[in-house]
C-alpha positions as a printed Julia matrix, in Angstrom:
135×3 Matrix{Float64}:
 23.97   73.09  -65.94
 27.37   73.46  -64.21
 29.59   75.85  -64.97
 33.35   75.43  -64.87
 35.84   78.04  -63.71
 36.62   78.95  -67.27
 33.03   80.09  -68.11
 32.8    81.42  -65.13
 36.0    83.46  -65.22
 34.77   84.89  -68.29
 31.41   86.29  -66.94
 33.06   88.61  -64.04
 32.24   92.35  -64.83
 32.86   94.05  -61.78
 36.26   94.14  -60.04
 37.31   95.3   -56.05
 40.53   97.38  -56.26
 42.28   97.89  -52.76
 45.07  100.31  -52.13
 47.78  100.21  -49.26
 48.49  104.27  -49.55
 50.77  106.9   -47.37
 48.49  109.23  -45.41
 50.02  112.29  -47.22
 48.73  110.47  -50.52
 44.7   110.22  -50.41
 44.33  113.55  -51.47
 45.73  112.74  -54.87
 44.51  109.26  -55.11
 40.85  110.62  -54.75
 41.34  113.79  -57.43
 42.76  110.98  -60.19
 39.74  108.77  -58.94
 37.23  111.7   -59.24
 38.85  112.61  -62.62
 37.71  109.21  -64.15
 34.55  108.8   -62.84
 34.88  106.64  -59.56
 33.69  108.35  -56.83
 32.14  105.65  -54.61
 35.62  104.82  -52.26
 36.09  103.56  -48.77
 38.95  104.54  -46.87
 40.28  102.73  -43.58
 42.9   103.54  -41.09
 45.38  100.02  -41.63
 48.19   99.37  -39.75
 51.42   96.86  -41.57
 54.49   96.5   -42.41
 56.5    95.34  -45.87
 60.34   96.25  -47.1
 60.09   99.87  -45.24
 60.63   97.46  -41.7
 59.25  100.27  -39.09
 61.68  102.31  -37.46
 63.31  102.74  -33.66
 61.91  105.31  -31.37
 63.16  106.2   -27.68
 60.09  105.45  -24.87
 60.5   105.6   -21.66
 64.26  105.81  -21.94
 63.55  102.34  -23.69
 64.28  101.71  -27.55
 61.35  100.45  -29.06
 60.92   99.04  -32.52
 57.87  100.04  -34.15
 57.63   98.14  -37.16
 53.81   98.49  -37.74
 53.25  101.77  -40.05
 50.36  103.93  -40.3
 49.01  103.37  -44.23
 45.31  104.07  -45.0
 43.33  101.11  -47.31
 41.31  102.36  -50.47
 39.21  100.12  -51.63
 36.6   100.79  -54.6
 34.61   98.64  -56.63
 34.72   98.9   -60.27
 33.17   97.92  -64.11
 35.92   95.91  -65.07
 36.47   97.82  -68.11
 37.68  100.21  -65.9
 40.12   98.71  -63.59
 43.21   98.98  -65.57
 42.77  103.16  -65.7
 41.58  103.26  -62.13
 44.71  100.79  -60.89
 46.89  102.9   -63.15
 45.56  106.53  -61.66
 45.83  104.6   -58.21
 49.61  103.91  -58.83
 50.19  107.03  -60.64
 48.52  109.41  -57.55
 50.11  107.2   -54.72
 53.59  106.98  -56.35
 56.57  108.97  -54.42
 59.75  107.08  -55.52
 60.24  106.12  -51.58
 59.99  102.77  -49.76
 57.0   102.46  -47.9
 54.62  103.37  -51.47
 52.01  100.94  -51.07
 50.4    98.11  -53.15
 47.4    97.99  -55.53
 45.23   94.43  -54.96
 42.2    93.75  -57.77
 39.6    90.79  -57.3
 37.44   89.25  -59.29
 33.85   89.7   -57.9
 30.91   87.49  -58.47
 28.44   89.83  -57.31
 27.55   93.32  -56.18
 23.89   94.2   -54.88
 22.65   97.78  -54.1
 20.47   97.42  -50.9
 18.49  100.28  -51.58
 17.19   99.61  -55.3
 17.66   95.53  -55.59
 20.06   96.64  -58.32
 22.81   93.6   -59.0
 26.18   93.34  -60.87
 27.81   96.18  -62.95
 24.82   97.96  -62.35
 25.57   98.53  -58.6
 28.79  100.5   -60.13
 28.37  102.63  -62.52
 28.49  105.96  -62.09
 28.31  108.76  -64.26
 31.72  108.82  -66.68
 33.55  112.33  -67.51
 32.38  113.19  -71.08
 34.42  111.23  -73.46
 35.25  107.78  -71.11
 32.49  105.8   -72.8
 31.88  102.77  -70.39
């Protein structure tokens, strides 16, 4: 039987959250993480640029125009139950009021296998919840 995208939409349980965050932020990002439960994270060294443009910089007696920032990428995969408090400790952690912030990015996954065990789907998530989270 086929499925259509509809049906399909419908069935997706687990959800990958990246984060565009300021270096000065992962400290905070990964406490509100911890406090609800997520603690499986990867973090990579990213380099981009958005509305904060870069800024000038004198090399060599040159100006140069660095408009490629330093941010750092969080990316964590999630029961999608979850997502909306882990995007909202995300923003909440990574907020300063400044330009240059970040951006939260969720997908849809269609499947998630833990190498180790065989383990597939929401399974391959879960980890243990703070008393009184529930999922």
């Amino acid at each position: 039987m086929n499925e259509t995208d509809g049906e399909r939409a419908m069935e997706v349980q687990i959800n990958k959250i990246e984060a565009i965050v300021r270096y000065e932020r992962l400290q905070e990002v990964q406490d509100a993480l911890d406090e609800i439960g997520v603690s499986g994270l990867n973090v990579t060294e990213v380099k981009g640029c958005g509305r904060q443009k870069g800024y000038t910089e004198h090399y060599r007696g040159s100006l140069a125009n660095i408009s490629l920032l330093p941010k750092l990428e969080v990316e964590s995969v999630v029961p999608a139950e979850i997502t909306d408090r882990v995007v909202e400790a995300i923003v909440s952690a990574a907020y300063t009021g400044e330009t240059g912030d970040g951006r939260v990015f969720v997908w849809d996954l269609e499947q998630a296998v833990r190498i180790r065990t065989g383990e597939r789907g929401e399974d391959t998530v879960r980890h243990e919840a703070p008393v009184g989270w529930g999922y």
